[in-house]
mmCIF file as gemmi writes it, N, C-alpha and C atoms, coordinates in Angstrom:
data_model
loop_
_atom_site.group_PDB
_atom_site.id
_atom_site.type_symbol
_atom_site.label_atom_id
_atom_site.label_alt_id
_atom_site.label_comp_id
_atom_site.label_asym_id
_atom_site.label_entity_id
_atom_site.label_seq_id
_atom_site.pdbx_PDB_ins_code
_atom_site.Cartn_x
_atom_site.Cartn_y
_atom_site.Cartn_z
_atom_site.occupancy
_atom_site.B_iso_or_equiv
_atom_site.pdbx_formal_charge
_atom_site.auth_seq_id
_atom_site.auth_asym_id
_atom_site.pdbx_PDB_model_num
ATOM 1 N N . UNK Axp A 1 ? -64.587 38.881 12.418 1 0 ? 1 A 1
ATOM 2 C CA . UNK Axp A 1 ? -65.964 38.481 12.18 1 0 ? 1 A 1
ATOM 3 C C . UNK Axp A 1 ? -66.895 39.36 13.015 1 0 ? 1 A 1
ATOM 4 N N . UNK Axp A 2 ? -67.97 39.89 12.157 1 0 ? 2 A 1
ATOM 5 C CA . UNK Axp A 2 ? -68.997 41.084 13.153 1 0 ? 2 A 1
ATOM 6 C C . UNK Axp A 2 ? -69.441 40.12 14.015 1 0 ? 2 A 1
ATOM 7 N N . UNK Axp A 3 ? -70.603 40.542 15.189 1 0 ? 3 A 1
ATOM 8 C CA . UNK Axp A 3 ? -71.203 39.908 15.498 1 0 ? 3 A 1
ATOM 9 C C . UNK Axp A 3 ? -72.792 39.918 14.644 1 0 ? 3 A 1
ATOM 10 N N . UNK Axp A 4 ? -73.725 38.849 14.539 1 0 ? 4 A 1
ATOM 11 C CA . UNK Axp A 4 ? -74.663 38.446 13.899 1 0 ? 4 A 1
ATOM 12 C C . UNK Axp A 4 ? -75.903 39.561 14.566 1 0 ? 4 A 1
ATOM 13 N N . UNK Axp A 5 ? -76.613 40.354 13.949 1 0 ? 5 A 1
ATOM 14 C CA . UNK Axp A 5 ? -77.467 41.487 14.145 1 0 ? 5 A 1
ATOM 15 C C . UNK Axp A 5 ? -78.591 40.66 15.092 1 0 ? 5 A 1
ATOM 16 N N . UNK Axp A 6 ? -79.629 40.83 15.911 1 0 ? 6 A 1
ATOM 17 C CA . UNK Axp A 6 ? -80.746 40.197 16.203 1 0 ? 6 A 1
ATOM 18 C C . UNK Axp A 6 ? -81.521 41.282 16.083 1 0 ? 6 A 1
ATOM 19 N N . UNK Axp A 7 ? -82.737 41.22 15.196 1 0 ? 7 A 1
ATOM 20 C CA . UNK Axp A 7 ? -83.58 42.322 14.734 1 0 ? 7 A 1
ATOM 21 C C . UNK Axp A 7 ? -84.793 41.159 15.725 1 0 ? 7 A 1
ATOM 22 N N . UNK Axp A 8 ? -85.556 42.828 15.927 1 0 ? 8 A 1
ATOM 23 C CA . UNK Axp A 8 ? -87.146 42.456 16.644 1 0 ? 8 A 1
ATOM 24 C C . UNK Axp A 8 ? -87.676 41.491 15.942 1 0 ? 8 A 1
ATOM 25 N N . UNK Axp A 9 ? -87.702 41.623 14.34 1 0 ? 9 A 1
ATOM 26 C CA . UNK Axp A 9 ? -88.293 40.892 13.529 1 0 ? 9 A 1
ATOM 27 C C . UNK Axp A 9 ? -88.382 40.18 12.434 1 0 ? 9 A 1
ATOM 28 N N . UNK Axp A 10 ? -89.027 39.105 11.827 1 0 ? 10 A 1
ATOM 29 C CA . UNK Axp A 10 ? -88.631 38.233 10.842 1 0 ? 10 A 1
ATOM 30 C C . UNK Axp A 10 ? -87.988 38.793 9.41 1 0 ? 10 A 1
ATOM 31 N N . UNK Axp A 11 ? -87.141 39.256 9.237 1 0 ? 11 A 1
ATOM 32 C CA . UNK Axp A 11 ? -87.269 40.133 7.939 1 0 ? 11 A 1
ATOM 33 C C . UNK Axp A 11 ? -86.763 39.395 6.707 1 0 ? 11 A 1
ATOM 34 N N . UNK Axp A 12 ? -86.801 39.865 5.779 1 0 ? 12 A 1
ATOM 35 C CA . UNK Axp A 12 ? -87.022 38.992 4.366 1 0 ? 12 A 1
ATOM 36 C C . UNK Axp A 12 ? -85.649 38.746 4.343 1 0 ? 12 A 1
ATOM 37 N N . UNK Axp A 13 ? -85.344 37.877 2.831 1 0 ? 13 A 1
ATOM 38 C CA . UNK Axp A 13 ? -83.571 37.596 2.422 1 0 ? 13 A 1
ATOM 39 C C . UNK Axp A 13 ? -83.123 39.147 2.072 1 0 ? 13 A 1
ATOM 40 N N . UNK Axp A 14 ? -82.184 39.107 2.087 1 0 ? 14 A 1
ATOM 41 C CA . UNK Axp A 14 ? -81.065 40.604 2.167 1 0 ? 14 A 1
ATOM 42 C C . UNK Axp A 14 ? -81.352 41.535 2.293 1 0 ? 14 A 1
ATOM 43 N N . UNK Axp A 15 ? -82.123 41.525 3.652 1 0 ? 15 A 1
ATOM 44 C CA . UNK Axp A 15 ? -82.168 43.016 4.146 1 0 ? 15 A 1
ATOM 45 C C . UNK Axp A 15 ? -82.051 42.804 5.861 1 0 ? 15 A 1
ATOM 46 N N . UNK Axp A 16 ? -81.689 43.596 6.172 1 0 ? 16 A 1
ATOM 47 C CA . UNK Axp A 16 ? -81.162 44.778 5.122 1 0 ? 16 A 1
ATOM 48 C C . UNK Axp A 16 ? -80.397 44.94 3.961 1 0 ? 16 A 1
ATOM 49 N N . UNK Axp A 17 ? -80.231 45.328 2.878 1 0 ? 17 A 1
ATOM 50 C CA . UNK Axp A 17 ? -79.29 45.725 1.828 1 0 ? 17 A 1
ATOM 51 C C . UNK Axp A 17 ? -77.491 45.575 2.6 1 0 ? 17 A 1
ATOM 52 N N . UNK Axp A 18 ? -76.792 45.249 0.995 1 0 ? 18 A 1
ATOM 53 C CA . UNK Axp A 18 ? -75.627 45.3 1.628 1 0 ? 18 A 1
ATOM 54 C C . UNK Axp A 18 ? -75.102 46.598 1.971 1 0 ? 18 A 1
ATOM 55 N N . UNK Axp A 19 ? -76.517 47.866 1.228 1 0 ? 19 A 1
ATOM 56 C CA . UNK Axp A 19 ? -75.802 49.513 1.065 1 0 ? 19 A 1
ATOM 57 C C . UNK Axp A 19 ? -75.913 50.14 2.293 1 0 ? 19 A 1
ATOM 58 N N . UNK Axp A 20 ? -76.46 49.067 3.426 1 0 ? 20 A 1
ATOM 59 C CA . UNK Axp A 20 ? -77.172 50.002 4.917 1 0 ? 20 A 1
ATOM 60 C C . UNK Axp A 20 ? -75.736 49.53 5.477 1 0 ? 20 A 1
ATOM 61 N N . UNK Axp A 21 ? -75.797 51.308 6.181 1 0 ? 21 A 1
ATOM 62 C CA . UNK Axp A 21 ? -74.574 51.508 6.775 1 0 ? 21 A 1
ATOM 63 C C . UNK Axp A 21 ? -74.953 51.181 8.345 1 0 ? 21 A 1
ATOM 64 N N . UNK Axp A 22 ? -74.073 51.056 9.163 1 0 ? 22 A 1
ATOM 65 C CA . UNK Axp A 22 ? -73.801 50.795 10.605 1 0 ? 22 A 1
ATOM 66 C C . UNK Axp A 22 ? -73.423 52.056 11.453 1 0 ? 22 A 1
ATOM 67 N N . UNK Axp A 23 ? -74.864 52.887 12.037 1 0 ? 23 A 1
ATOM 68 C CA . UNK Axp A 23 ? -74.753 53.881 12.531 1 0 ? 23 A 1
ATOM 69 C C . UNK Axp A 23 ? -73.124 53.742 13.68 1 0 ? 23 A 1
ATOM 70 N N . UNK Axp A 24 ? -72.704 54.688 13.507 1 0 ? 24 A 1
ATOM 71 C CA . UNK Axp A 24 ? -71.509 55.397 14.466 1 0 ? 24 A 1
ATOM 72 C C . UNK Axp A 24 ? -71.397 56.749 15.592 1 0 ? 24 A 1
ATOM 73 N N . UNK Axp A 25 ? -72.462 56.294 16.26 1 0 ? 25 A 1
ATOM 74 C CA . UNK Axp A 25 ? -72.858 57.378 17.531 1 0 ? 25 A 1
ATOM 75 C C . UNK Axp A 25 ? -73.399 58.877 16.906 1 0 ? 25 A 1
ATOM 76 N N . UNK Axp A 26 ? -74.486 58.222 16.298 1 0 ? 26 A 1
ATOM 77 C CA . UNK Axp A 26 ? -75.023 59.748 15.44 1 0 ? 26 A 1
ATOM 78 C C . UNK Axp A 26 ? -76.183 59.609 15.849 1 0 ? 26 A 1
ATOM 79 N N . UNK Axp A 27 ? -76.99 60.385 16.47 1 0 ? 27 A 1
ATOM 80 C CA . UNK Axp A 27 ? -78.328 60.845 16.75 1 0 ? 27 A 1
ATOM 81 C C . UNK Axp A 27 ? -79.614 60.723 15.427 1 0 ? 27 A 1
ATOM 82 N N . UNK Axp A 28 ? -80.593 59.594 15.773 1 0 ? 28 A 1
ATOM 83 C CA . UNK Axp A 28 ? -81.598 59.79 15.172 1 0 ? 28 A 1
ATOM 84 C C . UNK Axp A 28 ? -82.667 60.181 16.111 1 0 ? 28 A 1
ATOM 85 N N . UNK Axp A 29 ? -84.031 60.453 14.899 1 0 ? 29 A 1
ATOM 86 C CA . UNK Axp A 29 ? -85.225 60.37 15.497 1 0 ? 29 A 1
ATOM 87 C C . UNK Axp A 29 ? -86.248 59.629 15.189 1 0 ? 29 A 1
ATOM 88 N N . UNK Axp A 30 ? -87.716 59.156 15.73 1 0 ? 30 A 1
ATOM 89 C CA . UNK Axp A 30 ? -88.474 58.369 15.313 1 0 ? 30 A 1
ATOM 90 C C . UNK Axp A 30 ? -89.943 59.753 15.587 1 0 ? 30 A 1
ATOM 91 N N . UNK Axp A 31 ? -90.56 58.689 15.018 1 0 ? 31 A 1
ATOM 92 C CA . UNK Axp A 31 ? -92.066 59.405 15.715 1 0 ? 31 A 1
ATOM 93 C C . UNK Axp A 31 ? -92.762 58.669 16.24 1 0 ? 31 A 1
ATOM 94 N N . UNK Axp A 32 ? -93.343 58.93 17.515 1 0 ? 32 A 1
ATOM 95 C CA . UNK Axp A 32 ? -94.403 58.106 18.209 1 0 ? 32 A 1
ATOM 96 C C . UNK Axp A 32 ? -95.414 58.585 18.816 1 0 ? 32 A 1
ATOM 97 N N . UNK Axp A 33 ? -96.206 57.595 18.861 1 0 ? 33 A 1
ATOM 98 C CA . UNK Axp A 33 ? -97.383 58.136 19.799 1 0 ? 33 A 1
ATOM 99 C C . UNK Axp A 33 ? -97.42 58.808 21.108 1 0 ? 33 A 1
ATOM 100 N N . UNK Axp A 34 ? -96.559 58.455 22.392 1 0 ? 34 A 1
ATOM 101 C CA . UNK Axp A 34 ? -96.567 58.802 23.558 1 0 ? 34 A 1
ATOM 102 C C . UNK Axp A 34 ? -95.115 58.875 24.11 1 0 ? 34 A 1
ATOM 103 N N . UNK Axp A 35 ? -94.339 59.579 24.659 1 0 ? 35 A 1
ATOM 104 C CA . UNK Axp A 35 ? -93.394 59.304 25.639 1 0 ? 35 A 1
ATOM 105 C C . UNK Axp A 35 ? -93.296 58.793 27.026 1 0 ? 35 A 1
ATOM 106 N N . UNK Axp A 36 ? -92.772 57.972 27.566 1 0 ? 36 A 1
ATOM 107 C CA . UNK Axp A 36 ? -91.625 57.273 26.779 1 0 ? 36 A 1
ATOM 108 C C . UNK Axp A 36 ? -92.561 56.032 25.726 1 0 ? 36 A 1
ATOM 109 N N . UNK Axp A 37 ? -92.39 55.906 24.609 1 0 ? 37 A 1
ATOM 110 C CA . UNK Axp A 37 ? -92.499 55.396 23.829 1 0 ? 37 A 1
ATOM 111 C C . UNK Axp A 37 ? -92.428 53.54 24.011 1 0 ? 37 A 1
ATOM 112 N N . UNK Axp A 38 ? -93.617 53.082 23.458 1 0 ? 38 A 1
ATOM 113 C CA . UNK Axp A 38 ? -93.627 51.819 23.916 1 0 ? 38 A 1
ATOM 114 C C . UNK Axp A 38 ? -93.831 51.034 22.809 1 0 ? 38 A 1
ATOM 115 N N . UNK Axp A 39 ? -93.546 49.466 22.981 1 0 ? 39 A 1
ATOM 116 C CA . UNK Axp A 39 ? -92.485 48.359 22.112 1 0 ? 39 A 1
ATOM 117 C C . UNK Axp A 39 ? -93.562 48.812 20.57 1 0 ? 39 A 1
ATOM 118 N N . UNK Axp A 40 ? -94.884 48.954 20.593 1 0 ? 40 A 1
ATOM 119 C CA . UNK Axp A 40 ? -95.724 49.173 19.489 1 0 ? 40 A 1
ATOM 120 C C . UNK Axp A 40 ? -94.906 50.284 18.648 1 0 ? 40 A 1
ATOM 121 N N . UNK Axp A 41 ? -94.618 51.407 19.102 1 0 ? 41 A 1
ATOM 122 C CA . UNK Axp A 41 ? -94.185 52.262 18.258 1 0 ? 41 A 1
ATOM 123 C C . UNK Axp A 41 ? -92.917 52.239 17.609 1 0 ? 41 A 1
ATOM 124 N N . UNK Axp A 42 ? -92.684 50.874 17.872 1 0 ? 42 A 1
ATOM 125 C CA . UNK Axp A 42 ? -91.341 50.415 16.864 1 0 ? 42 A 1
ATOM 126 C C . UNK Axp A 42 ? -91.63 49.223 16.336 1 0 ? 42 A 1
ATOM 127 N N . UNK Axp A 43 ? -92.965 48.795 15.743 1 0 ? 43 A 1
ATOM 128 C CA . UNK Axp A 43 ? -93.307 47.641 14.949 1 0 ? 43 A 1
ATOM 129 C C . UNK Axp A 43 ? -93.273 48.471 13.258 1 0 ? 43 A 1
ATOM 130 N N . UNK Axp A 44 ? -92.873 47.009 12.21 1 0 ? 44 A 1
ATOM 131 C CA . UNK Axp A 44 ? -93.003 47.742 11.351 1 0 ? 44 A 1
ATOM 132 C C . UNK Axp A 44 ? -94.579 47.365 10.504 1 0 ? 44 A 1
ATOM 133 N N . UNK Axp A 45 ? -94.689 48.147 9.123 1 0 ? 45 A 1
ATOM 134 C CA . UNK Axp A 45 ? -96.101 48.2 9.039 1 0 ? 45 A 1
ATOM 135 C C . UNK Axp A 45 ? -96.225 46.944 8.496 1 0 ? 45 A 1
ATOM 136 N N . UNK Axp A 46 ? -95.509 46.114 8.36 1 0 ? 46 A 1
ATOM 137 C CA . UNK Axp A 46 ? -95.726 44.718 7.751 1 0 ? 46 A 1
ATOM 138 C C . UNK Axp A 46 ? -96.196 43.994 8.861 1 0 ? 46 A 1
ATOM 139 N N . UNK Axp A 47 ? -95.744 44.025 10.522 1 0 ? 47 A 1
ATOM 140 C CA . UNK Axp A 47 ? -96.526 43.794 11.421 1 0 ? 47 A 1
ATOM 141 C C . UNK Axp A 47 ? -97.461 44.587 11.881 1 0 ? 47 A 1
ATOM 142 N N . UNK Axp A 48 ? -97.889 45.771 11.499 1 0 ? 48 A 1
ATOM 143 C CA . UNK Axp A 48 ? -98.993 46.298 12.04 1 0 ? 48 A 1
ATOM 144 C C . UNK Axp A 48 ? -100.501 45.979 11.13 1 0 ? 48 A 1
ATOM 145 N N . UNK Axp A 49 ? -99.696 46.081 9.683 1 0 ? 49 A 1
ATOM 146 C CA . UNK Axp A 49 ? -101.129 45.675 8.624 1 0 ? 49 A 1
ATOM 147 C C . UNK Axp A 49 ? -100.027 43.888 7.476 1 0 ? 49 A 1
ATOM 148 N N . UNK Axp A 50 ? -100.717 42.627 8.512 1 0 ? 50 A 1
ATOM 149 C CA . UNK Axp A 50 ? -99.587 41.856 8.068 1 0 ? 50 A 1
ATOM 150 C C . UNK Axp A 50 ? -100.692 41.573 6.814 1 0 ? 50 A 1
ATOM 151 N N . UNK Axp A 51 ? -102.003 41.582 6.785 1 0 ? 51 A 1
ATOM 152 C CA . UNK Axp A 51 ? -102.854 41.572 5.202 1 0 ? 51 A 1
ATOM 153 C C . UNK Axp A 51 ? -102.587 42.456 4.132 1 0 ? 51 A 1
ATOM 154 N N . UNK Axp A 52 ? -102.081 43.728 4.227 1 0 ? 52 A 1
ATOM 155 C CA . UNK Axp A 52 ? -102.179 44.398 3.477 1 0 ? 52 A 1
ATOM 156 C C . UNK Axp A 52 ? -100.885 44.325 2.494 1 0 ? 52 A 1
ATOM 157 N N . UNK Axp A 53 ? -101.561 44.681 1.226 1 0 ? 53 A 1
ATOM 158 C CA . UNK Axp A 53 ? -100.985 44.687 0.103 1 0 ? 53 A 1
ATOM 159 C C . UNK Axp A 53 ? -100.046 46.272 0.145 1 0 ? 53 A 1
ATOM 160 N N . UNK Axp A 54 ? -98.308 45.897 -0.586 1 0 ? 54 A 1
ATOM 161 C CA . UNK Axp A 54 ? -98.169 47.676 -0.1 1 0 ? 54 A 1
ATOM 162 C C . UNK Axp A 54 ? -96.971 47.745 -1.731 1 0 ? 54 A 1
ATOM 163 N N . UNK Axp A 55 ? -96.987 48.559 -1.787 1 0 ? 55 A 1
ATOM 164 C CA . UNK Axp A 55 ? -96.166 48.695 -3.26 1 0 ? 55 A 1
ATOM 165 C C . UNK Axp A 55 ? -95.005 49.488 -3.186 1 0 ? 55 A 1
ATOM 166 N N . UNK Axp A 56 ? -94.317 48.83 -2.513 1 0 ? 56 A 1
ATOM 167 C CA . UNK Axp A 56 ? -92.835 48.539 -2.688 1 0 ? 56 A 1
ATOM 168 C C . UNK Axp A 56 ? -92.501 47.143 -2.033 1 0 ? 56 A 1
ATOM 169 N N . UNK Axp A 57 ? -90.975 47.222 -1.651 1 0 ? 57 A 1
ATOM 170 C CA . UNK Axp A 57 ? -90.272 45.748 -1.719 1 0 ? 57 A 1
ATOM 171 C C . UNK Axp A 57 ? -90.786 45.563 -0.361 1 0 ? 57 A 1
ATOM 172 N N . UNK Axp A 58 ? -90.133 44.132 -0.079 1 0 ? 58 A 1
ATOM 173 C CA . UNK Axp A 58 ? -90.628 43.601 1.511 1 0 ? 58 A 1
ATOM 174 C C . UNK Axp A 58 ? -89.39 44.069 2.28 1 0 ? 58 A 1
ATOM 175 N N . UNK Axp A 59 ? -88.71 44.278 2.257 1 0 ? 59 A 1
ATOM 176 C CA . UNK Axp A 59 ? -87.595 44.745 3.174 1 0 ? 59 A 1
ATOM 177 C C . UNK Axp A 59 ? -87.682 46.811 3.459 1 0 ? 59 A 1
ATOM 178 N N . UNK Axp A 60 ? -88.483 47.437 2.406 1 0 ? 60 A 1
ATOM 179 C CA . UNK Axp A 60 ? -89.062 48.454 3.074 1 0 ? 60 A 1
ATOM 180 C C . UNK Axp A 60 ? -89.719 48.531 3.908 1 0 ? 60 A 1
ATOM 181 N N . UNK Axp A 61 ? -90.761 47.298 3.325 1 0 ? 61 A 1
ATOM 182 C CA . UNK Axp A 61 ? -92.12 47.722 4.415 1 0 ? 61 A 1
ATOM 183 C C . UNK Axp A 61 ? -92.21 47.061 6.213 1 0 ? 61 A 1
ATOM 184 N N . UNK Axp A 62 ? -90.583 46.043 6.361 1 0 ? 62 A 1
ATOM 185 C CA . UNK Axp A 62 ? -90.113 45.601 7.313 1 0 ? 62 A 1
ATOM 186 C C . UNK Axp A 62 ? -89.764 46.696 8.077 1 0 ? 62 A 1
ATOM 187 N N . UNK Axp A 63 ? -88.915 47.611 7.898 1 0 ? 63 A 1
ATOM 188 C CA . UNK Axp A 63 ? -87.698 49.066 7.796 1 0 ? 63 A 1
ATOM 189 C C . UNK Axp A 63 ? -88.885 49.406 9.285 1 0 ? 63 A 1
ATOM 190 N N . UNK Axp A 64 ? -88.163 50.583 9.867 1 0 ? 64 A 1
ATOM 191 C CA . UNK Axp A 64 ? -88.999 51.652 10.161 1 0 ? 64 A 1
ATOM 192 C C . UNK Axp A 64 ? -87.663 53.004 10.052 1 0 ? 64 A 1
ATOM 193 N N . UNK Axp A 65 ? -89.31 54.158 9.679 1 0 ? 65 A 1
ATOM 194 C CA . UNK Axp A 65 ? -88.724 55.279 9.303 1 0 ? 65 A 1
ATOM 195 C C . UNK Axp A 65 ? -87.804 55.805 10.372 1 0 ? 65 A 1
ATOM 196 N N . UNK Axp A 66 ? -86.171 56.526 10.144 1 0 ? 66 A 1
ATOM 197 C CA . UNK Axp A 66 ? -86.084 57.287 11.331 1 0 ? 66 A 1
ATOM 198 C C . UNK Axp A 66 ? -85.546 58.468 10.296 1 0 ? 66 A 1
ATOM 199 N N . UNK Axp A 67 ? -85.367 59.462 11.532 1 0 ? 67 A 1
ATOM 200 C CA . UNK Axp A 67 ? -85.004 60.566 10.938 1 0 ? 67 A 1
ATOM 201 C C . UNK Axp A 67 ? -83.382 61.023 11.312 1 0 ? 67 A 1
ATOM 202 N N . UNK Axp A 68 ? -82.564 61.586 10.799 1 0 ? 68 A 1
ATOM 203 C CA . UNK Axp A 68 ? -81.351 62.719 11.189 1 0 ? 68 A 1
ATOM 204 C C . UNK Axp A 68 ? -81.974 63.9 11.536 1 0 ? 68 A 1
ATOM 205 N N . UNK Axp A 69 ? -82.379 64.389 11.212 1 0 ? 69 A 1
ATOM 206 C CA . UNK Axp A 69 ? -82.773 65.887 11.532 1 0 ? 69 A 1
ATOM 207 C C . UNK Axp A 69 ? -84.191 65.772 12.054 1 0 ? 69 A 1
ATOM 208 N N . UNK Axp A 70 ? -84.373 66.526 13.32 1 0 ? 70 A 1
ATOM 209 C CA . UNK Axp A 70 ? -85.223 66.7 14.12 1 0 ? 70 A 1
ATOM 210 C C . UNK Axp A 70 ? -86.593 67.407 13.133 1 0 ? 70 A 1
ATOM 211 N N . UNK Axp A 71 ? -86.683 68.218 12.201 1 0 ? 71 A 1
ATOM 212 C CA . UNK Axp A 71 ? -87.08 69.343 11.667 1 0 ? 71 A 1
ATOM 213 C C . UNK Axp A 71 ? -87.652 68.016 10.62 1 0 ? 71 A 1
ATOM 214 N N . UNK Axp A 72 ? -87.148 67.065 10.414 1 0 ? 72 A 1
ATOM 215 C CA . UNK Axp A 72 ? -87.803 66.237 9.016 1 0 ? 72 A 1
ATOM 216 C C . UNK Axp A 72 ? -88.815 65.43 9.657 1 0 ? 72 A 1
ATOM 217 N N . UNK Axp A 73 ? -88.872 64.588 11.11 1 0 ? 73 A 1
ATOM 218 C CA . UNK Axp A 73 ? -89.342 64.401 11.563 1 0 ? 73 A 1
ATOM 219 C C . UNK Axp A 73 ? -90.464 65.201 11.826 1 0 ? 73 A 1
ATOM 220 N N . UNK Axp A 74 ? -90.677 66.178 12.324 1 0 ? 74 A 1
ATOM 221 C CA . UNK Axp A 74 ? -91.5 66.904 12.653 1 0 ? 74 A 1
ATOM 222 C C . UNK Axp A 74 ? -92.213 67.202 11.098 1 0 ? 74 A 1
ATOM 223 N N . UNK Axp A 75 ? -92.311 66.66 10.309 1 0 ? 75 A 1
ATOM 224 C CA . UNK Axp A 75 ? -92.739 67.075 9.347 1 0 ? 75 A 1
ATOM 225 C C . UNK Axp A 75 ? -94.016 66.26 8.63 1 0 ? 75 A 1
């Protein structure tokens, strides 16, 4: 039996997806405002704009973006 995930935040029924994999010591990246990076720059936009209307599903707009490659990030 895994152990039960505790995410920062309330997120919708099945999501994540059953297709999200369980990183295995692989390097991502994020983007943020300042280093070292603080708890804001890992809210997602459903808590940053919780009025706004957004067109896709609710378990995207929960998500936050990261990157594999340094170079996509930067982009």
């Amino acid at each position: 039996m895994e152990p039960e995930n505790k995410w920062a935040e309330d997120l919708p029924p099945n999501c994540p997806p059953e297709t999200a994999i369980i990183p295995k010591n692989e390097i991502f990246y994020r983007l943020v405002k300042q280093f070292p990076p603080t708890e804001e720059d890992f809210y997602s936009h459903r808590k940053l704009y919780p009025e706004k209307r957004f067109k896709t599903n609710k378990c995207r707009v929960s998500s936050l973006s990261i990157f594999s490659d340094l170079s996509e990030c930067a982009k």
